[in-house]
C-alpha positions in Angstrom: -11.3 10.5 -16.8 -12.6 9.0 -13.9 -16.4 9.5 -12.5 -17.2 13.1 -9.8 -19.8 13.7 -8.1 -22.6 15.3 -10.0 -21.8 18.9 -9.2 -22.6 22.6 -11.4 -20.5 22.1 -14.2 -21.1 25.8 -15.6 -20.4 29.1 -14.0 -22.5 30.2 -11.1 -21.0 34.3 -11.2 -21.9 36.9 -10.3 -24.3 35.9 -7.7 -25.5 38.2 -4.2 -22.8 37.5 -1.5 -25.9 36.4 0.8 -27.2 33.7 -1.9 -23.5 32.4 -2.2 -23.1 32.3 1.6 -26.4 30.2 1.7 -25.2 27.9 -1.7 -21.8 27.1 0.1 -23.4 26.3 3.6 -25.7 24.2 2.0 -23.1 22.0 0.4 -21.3 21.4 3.7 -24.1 21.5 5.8 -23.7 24.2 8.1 -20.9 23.2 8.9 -19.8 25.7 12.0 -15.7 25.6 10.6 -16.7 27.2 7.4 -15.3 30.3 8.1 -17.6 32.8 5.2 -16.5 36.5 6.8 -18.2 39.6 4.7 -16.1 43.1 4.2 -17.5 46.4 2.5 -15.4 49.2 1.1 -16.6 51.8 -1.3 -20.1 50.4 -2.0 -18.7 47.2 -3.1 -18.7 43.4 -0.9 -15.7 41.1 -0.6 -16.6 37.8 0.5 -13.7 35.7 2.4 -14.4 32.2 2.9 -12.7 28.9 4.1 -12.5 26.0 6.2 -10.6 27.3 9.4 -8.7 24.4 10.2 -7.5 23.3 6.9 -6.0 26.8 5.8 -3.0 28.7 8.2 -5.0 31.2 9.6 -1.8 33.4 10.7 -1.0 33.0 6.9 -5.0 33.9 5.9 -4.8 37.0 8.4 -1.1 38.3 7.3 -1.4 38.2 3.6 -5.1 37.9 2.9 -7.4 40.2 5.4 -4.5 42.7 6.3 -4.0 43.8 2.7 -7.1 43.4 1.4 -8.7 46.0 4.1 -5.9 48.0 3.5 -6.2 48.2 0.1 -7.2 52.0 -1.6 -7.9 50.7 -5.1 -11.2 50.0 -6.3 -11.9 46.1 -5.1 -11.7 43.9 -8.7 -10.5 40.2 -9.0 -7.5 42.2 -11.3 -6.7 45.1 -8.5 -6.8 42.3 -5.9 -4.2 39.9 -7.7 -2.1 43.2 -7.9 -2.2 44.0 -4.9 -2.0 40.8 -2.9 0.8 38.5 -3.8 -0.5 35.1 -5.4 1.3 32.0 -4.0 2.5 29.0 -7.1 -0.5 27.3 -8.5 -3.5 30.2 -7.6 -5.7 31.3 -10.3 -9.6 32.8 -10.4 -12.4 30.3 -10.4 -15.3 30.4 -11.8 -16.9 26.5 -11.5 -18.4 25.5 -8.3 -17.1 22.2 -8.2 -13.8 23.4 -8.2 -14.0 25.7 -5.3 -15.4 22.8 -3.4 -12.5 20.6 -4.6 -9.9 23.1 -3.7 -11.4 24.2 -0.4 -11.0 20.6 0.8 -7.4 21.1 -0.1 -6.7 24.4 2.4 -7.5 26.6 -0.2 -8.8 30.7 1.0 -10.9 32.5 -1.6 -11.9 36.2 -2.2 -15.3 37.2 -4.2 -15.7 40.2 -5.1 -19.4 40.7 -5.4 -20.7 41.6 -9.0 -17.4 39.5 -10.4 -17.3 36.7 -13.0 -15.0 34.6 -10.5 -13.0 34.1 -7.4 -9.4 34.1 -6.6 -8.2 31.4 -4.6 -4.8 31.2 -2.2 -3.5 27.7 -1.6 -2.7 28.0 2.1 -2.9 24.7 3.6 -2.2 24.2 7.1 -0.8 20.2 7.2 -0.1 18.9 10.3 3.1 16.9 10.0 5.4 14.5 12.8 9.1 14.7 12.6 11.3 12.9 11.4 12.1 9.7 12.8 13.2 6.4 12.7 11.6 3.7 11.0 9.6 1.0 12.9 8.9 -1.8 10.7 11.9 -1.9 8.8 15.0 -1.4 11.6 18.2 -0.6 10.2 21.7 -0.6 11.7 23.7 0.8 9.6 22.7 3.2 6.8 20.6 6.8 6.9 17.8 6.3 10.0 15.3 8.6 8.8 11.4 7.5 7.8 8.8 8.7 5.6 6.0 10.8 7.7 2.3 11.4 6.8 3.3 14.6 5.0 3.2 14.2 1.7 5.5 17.6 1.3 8.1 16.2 3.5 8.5 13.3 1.9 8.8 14.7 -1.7 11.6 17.2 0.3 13.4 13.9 1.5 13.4 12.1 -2.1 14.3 15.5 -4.0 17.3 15.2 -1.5 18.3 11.9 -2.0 18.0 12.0 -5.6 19.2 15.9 -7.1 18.4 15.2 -10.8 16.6 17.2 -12.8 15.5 14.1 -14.6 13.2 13.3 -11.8 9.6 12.8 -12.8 6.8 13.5 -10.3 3.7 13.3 -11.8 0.6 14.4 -9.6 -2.4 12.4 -9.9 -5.6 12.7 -7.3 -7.6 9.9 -6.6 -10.3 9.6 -4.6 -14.6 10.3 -5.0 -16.0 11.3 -1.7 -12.6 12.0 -0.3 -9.8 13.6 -2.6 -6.4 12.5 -2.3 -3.1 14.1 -3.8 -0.6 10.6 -5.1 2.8 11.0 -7.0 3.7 8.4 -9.5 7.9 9.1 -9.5 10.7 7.6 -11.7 13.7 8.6 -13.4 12.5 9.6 -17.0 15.9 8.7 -18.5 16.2 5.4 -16.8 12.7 4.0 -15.9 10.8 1.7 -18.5 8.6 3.5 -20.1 6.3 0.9 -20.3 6.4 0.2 -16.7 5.3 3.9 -16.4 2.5 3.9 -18.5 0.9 0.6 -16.7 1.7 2.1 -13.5 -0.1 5.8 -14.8 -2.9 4.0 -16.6 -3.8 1.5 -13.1 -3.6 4.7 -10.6 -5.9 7.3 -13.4 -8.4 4.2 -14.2 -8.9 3.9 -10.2 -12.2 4.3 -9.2 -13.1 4.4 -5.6 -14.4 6.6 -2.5 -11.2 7.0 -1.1 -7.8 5.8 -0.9 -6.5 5.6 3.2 -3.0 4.5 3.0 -0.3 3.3 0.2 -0.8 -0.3 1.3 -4.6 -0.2 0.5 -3.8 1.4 -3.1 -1.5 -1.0 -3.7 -3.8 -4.2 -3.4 -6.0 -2.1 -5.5 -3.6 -1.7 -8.4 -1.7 -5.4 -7.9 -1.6 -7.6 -10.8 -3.8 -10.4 -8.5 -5.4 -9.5 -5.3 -6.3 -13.2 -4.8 -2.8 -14.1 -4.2 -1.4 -14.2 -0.8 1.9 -12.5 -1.6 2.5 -9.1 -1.8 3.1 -8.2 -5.4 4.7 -4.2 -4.7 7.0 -3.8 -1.9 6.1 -1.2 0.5 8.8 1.2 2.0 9.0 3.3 4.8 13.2 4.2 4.5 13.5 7.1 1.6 16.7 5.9 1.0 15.3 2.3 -0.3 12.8 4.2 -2.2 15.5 6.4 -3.5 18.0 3.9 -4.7 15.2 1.2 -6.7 13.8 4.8 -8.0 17.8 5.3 -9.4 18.0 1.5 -10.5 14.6 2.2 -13.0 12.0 1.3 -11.2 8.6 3.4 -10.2 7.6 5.1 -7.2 4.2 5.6 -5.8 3.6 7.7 -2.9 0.1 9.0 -1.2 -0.8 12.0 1.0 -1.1 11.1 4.5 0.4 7.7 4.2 4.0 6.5 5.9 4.7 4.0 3.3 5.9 4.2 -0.3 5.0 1.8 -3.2 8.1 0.2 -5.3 7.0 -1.8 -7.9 8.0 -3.8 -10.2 9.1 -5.8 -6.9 9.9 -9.7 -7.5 10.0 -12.4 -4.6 13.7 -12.4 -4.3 13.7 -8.0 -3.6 11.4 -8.6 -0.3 14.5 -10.2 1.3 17.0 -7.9 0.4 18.1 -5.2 3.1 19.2 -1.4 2.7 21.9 -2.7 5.2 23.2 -5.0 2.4 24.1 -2.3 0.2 26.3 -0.7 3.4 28.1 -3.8 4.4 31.2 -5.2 3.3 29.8 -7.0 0.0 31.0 -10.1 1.4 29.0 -9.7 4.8 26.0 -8.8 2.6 25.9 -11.8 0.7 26.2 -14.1 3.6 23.1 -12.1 5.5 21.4 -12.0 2.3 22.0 -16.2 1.7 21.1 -16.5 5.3 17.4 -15.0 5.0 17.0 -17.3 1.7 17.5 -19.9 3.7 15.7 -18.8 6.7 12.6 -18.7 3.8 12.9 -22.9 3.8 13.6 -23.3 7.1 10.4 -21.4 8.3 8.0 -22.5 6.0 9.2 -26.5 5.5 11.0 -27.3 9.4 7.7 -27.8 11.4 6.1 -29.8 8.5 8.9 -32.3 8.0 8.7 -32.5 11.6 5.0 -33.9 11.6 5.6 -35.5 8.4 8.4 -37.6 9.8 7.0 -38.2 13.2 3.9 -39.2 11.9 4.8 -41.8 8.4 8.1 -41.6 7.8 10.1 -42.7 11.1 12.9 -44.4 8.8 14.5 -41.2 8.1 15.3 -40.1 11.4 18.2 -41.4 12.7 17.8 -44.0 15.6 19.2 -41.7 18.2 17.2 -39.1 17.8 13.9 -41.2 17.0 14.6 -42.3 20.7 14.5 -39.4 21.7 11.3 -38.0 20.2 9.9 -41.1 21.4 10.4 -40.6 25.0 9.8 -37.1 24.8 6.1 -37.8 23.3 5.2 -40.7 25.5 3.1 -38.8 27.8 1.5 -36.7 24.9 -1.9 -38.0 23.9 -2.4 -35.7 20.6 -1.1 -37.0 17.4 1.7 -34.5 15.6 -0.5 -32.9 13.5 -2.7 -30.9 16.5 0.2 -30.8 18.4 2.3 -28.5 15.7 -0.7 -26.5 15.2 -1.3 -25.8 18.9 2.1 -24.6 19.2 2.2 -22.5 15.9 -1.3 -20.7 17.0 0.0 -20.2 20.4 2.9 -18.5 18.7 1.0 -16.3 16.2 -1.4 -15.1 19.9 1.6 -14.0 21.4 3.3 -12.5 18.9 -0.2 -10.5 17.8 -1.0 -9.6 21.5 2.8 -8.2 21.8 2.5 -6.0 18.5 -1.0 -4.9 20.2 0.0 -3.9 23.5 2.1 -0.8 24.3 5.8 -1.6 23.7 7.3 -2.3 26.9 3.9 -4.1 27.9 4.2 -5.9 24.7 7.7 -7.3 24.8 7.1 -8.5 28.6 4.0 -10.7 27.3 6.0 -12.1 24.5 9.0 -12.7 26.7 6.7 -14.0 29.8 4.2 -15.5 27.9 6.2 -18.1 25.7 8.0 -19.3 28.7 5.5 -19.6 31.1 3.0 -21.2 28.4 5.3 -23.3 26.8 7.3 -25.2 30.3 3.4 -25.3 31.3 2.6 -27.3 27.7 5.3 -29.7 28.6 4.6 -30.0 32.0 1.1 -30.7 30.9 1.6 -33.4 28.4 -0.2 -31.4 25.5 3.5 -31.0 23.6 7.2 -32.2 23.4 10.2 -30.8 24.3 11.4 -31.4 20.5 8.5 -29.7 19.0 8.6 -26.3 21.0 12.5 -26.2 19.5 11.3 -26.5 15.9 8.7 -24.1 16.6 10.8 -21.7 18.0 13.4 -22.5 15.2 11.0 -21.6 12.7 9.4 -18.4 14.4 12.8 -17.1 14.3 13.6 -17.9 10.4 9.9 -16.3 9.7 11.2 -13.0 11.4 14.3 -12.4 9.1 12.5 -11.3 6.2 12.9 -7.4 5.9 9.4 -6.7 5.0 6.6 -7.4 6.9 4.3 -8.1 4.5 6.5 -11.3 3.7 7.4 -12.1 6.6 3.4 -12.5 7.7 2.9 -14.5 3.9 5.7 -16.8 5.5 3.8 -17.4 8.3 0.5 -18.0 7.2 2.0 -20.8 4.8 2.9 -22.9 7.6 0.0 -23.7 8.5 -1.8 -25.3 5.8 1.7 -27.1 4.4 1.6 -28.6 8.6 -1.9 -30.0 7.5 -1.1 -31.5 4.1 2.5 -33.0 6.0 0.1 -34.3 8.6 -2.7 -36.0 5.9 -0.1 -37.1 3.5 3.3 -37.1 4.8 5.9 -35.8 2.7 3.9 -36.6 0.0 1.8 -34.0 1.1 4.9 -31.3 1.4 5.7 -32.2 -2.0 2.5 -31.1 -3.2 2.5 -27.9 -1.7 6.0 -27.3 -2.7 4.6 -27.7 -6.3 1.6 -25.7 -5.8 3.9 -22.8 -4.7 6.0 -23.0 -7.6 3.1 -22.9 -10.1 1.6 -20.0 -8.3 5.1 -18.3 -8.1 5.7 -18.8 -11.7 2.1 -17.5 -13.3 2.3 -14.0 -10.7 3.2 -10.8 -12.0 4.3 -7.8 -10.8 3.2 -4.2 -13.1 3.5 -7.3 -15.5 6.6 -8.6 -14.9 7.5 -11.7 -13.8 7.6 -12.4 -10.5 10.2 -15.0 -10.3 13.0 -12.6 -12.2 15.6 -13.5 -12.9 15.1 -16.8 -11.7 12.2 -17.2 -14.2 13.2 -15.9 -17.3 16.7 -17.2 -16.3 18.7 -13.7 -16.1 22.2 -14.7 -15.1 23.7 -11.3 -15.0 20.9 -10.7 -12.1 21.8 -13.1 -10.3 24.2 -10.9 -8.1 22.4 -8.3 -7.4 19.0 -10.6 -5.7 21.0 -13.6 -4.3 24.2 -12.3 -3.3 26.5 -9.2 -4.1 30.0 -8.7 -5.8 32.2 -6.2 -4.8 31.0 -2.2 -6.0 33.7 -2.0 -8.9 31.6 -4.7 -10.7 28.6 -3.7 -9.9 28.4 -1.3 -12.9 25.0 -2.7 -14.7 21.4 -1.6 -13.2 19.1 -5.3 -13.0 18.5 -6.1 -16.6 15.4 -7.9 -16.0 13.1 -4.8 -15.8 14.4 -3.3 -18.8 15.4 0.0 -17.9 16.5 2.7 -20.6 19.6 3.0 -19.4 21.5 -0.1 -18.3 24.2 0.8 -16.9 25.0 3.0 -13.8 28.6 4.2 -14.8 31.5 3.2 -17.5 32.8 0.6 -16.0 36.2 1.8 -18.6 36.1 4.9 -16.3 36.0 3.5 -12.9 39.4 1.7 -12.9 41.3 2.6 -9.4 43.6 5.3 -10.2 47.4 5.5 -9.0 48.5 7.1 -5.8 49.6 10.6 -6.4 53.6 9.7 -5.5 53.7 6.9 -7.7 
């Protein structure tokens, strides 16, 4: 169990309404939205208290004042619960640190003055965006809907999407100073069960103040927060999170956070699409291939640039060496500042586009490449033949579905530019290596991260680097281990005869 705040662990009741008003205003500091309103009826006090913008005050009025003040019985916490219907998960409480808890969640109490208790009504009012389309991970083809900061929407939108009763959704709250409500969801008859108790056991052994978004709990739960790649794949399209959820994998989700957590995730998932899985399979694997190779292209183009320019001018054939050559005459910075120049310049403009308001934004990314990079050449800082590898490569960096790989990608230019422009290819070798051992020693929720390129999992293979047609796709990734391996009898799913023949 994890560490609270050192609060009253022992019943405080029955205590005078006016010392309770006093304890609670206390403990929130006067705080003017705690909402403490005293009733009398037959000689006896009813104390209603709450915080007025966390509970649905139409909700409070309708179903808690109205009846209560109506009521003719004698005022007890059992006449009460009779009388006034109790909403799913209410109860009496008698432990102070558990009214404060709950009254942080939207929770409206009743005390009865001389009782042993209170009774509590969850009525919280969440404010919630609709629906909408996703922003970071843009989809053409396939369902268009988003995850929103509600934490009840999106448990509506994955109960749709997946309508089994064998879906698990464990409730879990992390958080010291502020409390937060996070599901931990998987497919009991599918998901590994030892993927679910590492995934249980990280999220219940968590201790910190608070947890603000799904992206900051997962670098708190990551197998190694010193590596720069992202080790969980965050999700904002339910029906991503729905589909790895049905191929038995776990599912993390936080209140008040867009994103969902996927995990285990290996290198090779952050480049697949949704729109894969609604293509023509052939289409698929050709976009799929394409983004593998995009990968090279935008981490290992500019560097063999500089490395060749600068050591190894024996590889480049003698057309375009004469080229190069007359295109760098006037520029008096070796290759190595030049291809950093350019790459930062990219990186401004891209960050000051994602900053600005949107049409703003695309106008200074648009604008400012042209404008900057004719005035570069004009200039004499940079070659013609540069700002196309640079450009090259910005594009290949962008075809990565997920953001968080797609900014890894682009970070690891820059330090495999300076090793091309110390050592040559020499140098890209190196890093290449470096890469690889790295690659091969991360996990993900202990698996490795290289699956199933590393262990070697043939029957994987087409379901990461390319895709067969549906009918074979029968078998769930074996890799991970699920309970279940297989998504249907493949015996079964022969194509039937037309009815006339």
């Amino acid at each position: 169990m994890r560490k609270r705040r050192k609060q009253e662990s022992s019943s405080l009741f029955p205590i005078k309404i006016d010392q309770f008003e006093k304890l609670l205003k206390s403990k929130f500091e006067n705080n003017p939205d705690l909402s403490f309103s005293v009733y009398e009826h037959e000689n006896k006090k009813a104390a209603v208290f709450y915080i007025s913008y966390l509970v649905d005050l139409e909700k409070a009025e309708e179903f808690l004042l109205n009846l209560l003040l109506t009521m003719q019985k004698e005022w007890t916490n059992a006449s009460i619960q009779n009388e006034i219907p109790l909403i799913s998960g209410d109860a009496t409480i008698n432990k102070l640190e558990d009214i404060l808890e709950k009254i942080l969640l939207g929770t409206a109490f009743i005390y009865i003055e001389g009782e042993d208790s209170v009774v509590s009504y969850m009525m919280p009012n969440k404010e919630k965006r609709a629906l909408t389309k996703a922003e970071t991970e843009s989809v053409v083809i396939g369902p268009q809907i988003a995850f929103t900061e509600s934490l009840v929407t999106n448990l509506n939108v994955i109960r749709w999407s997946i309508r089994s009763t064998d879906l698990v959704m464990e409730k879990i709250l992390l958080g010291k100073e502020t409390i937060h409500e996070v599901r931990l969801i998987y497919l009991k008859s599918v998901a590994n069960e030892t993927d679910v108790n590492t995934m249980r056991e990280r999220l219940k052994t968590l201790e910190v103040n608070s947890i603000d978004d799904s992206s900051v709990l997962a670098q708190y739960i990551e197998d190694s927060s010193a590596s720069i790649f992202p080790q969980f794949y965050l999700t904002e399209l339910p029906d991503r999170f729905a589909y790895t959820i049905t191929q038995g994998r776990v599912g993390v989700i936080v209140e008040n956070s867009p994103t969902a957590i996927i995990a285990p995730s290996t290198f090779l998932s952050f480049f697949e699409s949704t729109e894969d899985l609604y293509m023509r399979w052939n289409t698929g694997s050709f976009l799929r291939i394409l983004r593998f190779l995009s990968v090279f292209i935008a981490i290992f183009l500019t560097p063999m640039y500089v490395a060749a320019v600068t050591y190894h001018y024996e590889i480049i054939p003698s057309d375009l060496l004469i080229s190069i050559g007359q295109s760098r005459a006037g520029v008096p910075f070796p290759p190595i500042f030049e291809a950093l120049f350019l790459e930062l310049m990219i990186e401004l403009l891209r960050e000051a586009g994602a900053r600005l308001p949107t049409k703003v934004g695309q106008t200074i990314g648009i604008v400012g490449g042209v404008v900057v990079g004719t005035a570069a050449v004009q200039a004499g800082i940079t070659s013609n033949i540069l700002i196309i590898f640079i450009t090259i490569s910005a594009l290949a960096s962008f075809t990565a579905p997920s953001y968080l790989m797609g900014t890894t990608i682009r970070v690891l230019r820059f330090p495999m530019i300076i090793l091309a422009g110390i050592l040559g290819i020499v140098g890209i070798i190196f890093g290449i290596c470096f890469l690889a051992i790295h690659l091969l020693k991360l996990t993900s929720l202990g698996r490795p991260y290289l699956t199933p390129i590393y262990p070697f999992q043939m029957k994987d293979l087409n379901k990461v680097l390319f895709r067969l047609p549906p009918n074979f796709q029968w078998r769930r990734f074996l890799s991970f281990q699920p309970k279940d391996t297989s998504r249907y009898d493949k015996t079964k799913a022969k194509k039937k005869k037309d009815i006339d023949e």
